[in-house]
C-alpha positions in Angstrom: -9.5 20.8 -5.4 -13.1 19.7 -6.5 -15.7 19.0 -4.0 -15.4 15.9 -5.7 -12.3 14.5 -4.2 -12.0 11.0 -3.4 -11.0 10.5 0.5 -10.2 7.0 1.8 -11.6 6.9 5.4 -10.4 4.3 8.0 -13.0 1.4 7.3 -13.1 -1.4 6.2 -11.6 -1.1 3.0 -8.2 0.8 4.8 -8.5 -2.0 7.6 -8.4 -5.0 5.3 -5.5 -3.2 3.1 -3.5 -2.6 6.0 -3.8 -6.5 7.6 -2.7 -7.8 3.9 0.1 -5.4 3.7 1.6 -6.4 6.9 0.3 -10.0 6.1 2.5 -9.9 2.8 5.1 -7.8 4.5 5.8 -10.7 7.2 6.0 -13.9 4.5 8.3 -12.0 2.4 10.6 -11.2 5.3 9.9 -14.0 7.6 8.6 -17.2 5.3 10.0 -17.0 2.1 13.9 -16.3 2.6 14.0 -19.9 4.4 12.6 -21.5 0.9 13.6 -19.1 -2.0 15.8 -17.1 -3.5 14.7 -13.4 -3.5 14.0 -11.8 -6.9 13.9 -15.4 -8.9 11.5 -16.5 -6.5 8.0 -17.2 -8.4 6.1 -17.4 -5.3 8.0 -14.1 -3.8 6.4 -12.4 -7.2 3.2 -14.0 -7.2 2.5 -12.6 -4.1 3.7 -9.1 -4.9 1.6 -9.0 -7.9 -1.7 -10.2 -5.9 -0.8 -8.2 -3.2 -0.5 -5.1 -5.8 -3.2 -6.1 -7.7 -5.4 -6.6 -4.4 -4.6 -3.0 -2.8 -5.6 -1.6 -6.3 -9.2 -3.1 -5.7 -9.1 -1.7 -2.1 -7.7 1.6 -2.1 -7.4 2.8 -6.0 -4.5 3.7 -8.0 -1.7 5.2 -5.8 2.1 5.8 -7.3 3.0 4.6 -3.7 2.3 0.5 -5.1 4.8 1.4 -7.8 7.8 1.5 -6.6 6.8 -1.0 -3.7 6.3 -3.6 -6.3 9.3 -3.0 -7.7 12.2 -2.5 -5.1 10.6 -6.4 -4.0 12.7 -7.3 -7.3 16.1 -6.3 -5.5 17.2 -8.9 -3.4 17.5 -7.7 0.0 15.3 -5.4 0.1 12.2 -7.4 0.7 13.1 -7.3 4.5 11.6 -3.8 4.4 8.2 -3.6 4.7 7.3 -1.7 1.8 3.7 -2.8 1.5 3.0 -1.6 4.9 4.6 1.7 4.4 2.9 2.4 1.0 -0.8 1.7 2.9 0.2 3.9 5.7 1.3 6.4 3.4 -1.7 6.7 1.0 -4.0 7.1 4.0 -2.0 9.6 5.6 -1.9 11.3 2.4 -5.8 11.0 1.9 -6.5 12.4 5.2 -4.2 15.7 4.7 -6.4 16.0 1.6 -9.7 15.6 3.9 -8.6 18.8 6.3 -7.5 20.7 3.2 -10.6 20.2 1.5 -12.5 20.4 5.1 -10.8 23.3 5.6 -11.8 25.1 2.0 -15.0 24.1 3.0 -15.4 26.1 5.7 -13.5 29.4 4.3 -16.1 29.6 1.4 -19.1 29.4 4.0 
């Protein structure tokens, strides 16, 4: 690892991420079944590809958003929260990646 290393700490940026991932998580299982039809639903994939689009800006690139974006195309599924889990997961995977390179920080001192 490079000094270098992009970490995503819990600010702002993770706080506003996580609130629209739970936000988008709860009209796709709560709102949207009583109106639409799962995967032919426009506004079901309009909001998946804001929602994507948005958590780019926030966090960066993560191969988590991939396949949350598209198991929201398989009807049924969108009563996981997948959003949710894929925020949760890219911060749980930048922090192990803050105590490794905290950690190979302090070996080489």
């Amino acid at each position: 690892m490079t000094q270098d290393a992009i970490t995503i700490s819990p600010g702002p940026r993770l706080r506003a991420a996580m609130i629209l991932a739970v936000v988008a998580d709860a009209l796709q299982i709560i709102v949207f079944p009583m109106f639409v039809e799962g995967a032919l639903s426009p506004a079901d994939d309009a909001l998946d590809l804001g929602v994507g689009a948005a958590l780019v800006y926030l966090l960066g690139w993560h191969w988590e958003f991939l396949p949350s974006f598209l198991t929201k195309l398989v009807p049924g599924v969108d009563l996981v929260p997948f959003w949710t889990m894929a925020v949760a997961n890219v911060y749980r995977k930048s922090k192990r990646i803050a105590v490794t390179i905290e950690a190979s920080r302090e070996k080489h001192n």
